[in-house]
C-alpha positions in Angstrom: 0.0 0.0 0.0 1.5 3.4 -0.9 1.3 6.4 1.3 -1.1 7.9 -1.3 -3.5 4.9 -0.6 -2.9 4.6 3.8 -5.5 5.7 6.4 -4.5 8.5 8.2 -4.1 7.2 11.8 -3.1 10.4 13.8 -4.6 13.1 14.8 -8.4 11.3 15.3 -10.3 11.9 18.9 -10.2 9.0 21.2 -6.3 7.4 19.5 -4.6 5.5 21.6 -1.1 7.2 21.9 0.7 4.9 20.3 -1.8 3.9 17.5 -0.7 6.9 15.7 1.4 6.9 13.1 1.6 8.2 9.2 4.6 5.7 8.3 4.7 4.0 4.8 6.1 0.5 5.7 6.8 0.1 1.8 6.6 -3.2 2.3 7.0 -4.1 -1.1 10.7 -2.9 -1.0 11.4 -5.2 1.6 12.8 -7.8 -1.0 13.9 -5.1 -3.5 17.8 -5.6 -3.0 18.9 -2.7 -5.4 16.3 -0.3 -4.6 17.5 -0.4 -0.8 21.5 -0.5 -1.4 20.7 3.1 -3.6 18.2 4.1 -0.7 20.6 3.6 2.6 23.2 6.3 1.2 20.0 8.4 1.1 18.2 7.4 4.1 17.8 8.4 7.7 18.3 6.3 10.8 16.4 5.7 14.4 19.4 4.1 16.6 17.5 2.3 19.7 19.5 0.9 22.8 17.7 -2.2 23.2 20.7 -2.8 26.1 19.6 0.5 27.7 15.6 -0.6 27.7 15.2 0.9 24.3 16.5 4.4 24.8 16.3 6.6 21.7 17.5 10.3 21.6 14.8 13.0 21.3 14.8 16.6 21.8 12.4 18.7 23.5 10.1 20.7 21.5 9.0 24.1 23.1 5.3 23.2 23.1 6.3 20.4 25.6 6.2 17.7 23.2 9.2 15.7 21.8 11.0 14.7 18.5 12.9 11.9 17.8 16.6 12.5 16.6 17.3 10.9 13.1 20.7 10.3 12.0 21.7 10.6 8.3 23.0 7.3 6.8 26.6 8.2 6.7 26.7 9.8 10.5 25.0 6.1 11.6 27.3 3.3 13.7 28.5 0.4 12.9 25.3 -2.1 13.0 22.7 -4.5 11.2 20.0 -2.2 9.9 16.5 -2.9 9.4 13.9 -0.9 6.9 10.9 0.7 8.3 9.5 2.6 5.4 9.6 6.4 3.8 8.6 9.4 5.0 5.6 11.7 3.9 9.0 13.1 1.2 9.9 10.0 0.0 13.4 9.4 2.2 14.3 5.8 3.7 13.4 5.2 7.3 15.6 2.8 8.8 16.2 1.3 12.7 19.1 -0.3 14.2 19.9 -1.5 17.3 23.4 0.1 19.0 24.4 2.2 22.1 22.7 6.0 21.9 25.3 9.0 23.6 22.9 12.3 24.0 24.6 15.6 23.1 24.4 19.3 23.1 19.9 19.7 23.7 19.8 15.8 23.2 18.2 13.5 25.8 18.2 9.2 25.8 14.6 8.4 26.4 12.3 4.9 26.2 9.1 4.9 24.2 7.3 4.4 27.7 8.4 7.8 28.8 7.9 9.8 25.6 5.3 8.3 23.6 2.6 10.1 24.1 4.9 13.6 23.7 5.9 12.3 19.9 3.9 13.2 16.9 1.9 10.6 14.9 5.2 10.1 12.2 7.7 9.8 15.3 5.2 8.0 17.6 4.7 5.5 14.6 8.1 5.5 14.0 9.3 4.6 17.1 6.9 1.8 18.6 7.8 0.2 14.8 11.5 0.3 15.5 11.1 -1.4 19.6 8.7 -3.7 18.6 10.9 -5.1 15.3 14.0 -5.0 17.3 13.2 -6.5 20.1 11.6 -9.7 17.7 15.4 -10.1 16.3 16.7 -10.0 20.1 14.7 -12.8 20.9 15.2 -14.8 17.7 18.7 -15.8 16.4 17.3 -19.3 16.5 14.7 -21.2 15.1 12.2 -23.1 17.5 11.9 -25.4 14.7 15.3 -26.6 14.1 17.1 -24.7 16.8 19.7 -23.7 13.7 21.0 -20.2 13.7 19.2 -17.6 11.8 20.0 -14.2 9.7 18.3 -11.9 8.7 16.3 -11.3 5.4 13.8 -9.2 3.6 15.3 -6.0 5.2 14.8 -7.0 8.7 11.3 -8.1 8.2 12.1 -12.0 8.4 15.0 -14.1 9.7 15.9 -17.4 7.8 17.6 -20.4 9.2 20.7 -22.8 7.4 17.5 -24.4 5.2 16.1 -21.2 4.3 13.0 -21.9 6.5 11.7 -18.3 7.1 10.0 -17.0 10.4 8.1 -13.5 10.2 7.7 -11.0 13.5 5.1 -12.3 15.8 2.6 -9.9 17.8 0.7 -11.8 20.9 -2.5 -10.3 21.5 -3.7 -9.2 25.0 -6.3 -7.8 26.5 -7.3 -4.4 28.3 -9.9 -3.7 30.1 -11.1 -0.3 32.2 -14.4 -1.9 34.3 -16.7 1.4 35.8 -20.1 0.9 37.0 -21.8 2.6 33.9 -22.7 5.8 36.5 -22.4 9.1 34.7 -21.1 12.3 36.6 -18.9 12.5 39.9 -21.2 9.8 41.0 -19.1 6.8 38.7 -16.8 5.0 39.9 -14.2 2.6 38.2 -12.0 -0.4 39.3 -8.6 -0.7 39.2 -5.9 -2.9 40.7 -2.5 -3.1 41.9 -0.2 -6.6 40.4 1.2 -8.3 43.0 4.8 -8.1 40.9 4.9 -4.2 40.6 5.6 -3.7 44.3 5.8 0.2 46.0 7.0 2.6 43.5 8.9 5.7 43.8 8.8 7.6 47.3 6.4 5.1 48.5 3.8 5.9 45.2 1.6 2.8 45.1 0.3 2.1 41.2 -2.8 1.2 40.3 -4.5 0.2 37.0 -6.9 -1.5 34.4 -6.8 -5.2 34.6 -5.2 -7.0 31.4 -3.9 -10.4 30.5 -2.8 -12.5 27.0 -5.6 -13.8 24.8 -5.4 -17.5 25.5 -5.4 -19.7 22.1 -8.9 -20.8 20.6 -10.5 -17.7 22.8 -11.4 -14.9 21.5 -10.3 -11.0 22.8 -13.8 -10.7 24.4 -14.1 -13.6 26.3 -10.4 -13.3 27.5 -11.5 -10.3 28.8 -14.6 -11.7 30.7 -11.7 -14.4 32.1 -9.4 -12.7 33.3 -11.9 -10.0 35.0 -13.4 -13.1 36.7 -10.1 -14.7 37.5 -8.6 -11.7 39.4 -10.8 -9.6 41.0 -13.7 -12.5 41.1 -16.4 -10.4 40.0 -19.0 -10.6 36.8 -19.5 -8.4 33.7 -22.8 -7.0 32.6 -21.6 -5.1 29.6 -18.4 -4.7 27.1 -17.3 -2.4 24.8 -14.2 -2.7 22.5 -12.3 0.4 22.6 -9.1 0.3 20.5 -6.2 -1.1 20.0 -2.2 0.0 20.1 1.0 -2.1 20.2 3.0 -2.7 23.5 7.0 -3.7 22.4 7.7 -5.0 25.6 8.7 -7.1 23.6 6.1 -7.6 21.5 2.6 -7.2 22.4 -0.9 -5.8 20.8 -3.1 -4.4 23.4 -6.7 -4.2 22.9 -8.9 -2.2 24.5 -11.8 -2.4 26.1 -14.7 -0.7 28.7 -16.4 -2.9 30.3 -19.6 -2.6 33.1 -20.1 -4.4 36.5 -22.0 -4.0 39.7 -19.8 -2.5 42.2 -21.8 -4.4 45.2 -20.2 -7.5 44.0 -17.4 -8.8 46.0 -14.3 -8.5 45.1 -12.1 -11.9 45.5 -8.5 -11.6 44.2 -5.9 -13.4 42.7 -2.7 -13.0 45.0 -0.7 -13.9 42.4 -1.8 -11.5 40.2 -3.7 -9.0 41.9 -2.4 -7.8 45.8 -4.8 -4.8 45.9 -7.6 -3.6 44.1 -10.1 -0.6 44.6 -13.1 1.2 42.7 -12.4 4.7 42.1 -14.3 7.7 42.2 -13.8 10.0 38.9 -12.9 12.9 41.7 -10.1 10.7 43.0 -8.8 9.5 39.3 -9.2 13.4 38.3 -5.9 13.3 41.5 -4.3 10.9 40.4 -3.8 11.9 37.3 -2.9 15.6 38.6 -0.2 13.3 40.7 -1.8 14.6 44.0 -4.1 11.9 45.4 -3.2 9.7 48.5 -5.7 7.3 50.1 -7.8 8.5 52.5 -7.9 5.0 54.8 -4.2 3.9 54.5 -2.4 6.9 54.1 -0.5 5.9 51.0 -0.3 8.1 47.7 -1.5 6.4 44.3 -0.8 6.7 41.0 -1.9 6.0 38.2 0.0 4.4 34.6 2.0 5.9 32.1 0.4 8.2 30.1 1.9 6.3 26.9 0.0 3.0 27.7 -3.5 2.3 26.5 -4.1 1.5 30.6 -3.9 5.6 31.0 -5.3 6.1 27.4 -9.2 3.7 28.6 -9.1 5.8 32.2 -9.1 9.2 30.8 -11.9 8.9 28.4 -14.2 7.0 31.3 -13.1 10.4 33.5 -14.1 12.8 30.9 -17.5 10.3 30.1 
């Protein structure tokens, strides 16, 4: 598909942050070997530091936002490079993955922290470039014939020593914001803590949507009516699909969803998933989210998720109804 004939997935109400993008994956360059030799020389580059938790450099923008710092094709290190696409102008997008030194206005930063500060071409750009590098990190073998494997098709395949080809995988998972369908202060939603995340900074206790992997031969919507069930104990009345954005960490698709339930229900937890779980009034998310809100019966401050996940992305549009 050429950029002429691609959706336009920025700059719509209600995107999650990391849905957005304008890339043209030119995917039908991907096995064009002449066409990307004469287009590297030309090209620009997104180094990631997949050592470093996937640090890119990015400069601040004076509207608060940030940009992504592309290196031309001669200026890039030593490393195996992998084609993304073109820009809106026609020039080369590629990613590699090697150590990132910020300089001068520069700054190293992970898609977690700065993805919702990106544009739609950098956001897309960027979530792209973790989610493909981390599949080669966790592939130089096949779990067919345990043989080594290189890479092919610009980065978008790896083969092993009988040419058997394996493509980037995406594992879908489920998110889901549960509320009690009241409108106005009234509302209240429910959100937990996992057992694994333990206290945060200064004491901050997180807390958000519940979420787990689509199991195979189940479908998104009854995973989420599982896993509800399975860690918090309590039972769905309603469900609304949401939207969707990828989560490279390493390599998941998140989908999103609102779902309703009776708060009188009781809640029964999984300890090994869920340690502590809450509904929230919209008054008390409004605090969280303004990073000022600290339980009135224990004491301890809460916080909510990254505004970059589509956790944060499901909360704010229950707050705002």
């Amino acid at each position: 598909m050429t950029e002429a004939e691609q959706p336009d997935l920025g700059e719509q109400p209600g995107t999650p942050p990391l849905a957005r993008t304008t890339l043209d994956r030119a995917a039908h360059r991907r096995k064009d070997e002449a066409w990307l030799a004469e287009a590297w020389p030309r090209g620009r580059v997104l180094v990631v530091d997949l050592d470093k938790g996937g640090r890119a450099l990015v400069t601040d923008r004076p509207d608060g936002g940030a940009a992504l710092v592309l290196l031309p094709s001669a200026e890039a290190p030593e490393a195996e490079r992998w084609f993304l696409g073109v820009d809106a102008d026609g020039t080369p997008l590629w990613t590699m993955d090697a150590p990132v030194e910020a300089s001068g206005d520069e700054r190293a930063a992970t898609l977690r922290d700065i993805g919702h500060l990106l544009d739609d071409r950098d956001a897309g750009l960027f979530t792209a470039a973790a989610a493909l590098g981390n599949w080669h990190r966790s592939h130089g073998f096949s779990p067919r014939t345990g043989q080594a494997t290189t890479t092919v098709e610009a980065g978008w395949a790896r083969a092993d020593g009988n040419g058997q080809l394996m493509w980037p995988r995406t594992d879908p998972a489920m998110i889901v914001l549960v509320h009690d369908g009241v409108a106005g202060p009234a509302g209240r939603c429910l959100l937990g803590h996992n057992a694994a995340w333990g206290p945060g900074a200064d004491g901050v206790r997180r807390f958000s949507c519940l979420a787990g992997y689509v199991e195979p031969g189940e479908s998104a919507e009854a995973a989420v009516v599982r896993e509800v069930q399975e860690e918090v104990g309590i039972r769905l009345s309603a469900l609304r699909y949401e939207g969707s954005q990828s989560w490279p960490y390493p390599g998941s698709l998140m989908l999103g969803f609102h779902a309703v339930a009776d708060a009188a229900q009781p809640l029964v937890l999984d300890p090994e998933e869920i340690d502590e779980a809450h509904w929230f009034s919209r008054d008390a998310i409004a605090k969280m989210i303004a990073g000022g809100y600290v339980d009135p019966d224990s004491g301890v401050p809460m916080s909510l998720p990254m505004r970059s996940s589509i956790a944060f992305y499901l909360i704010e549009n229950w707050l705002h109804g």
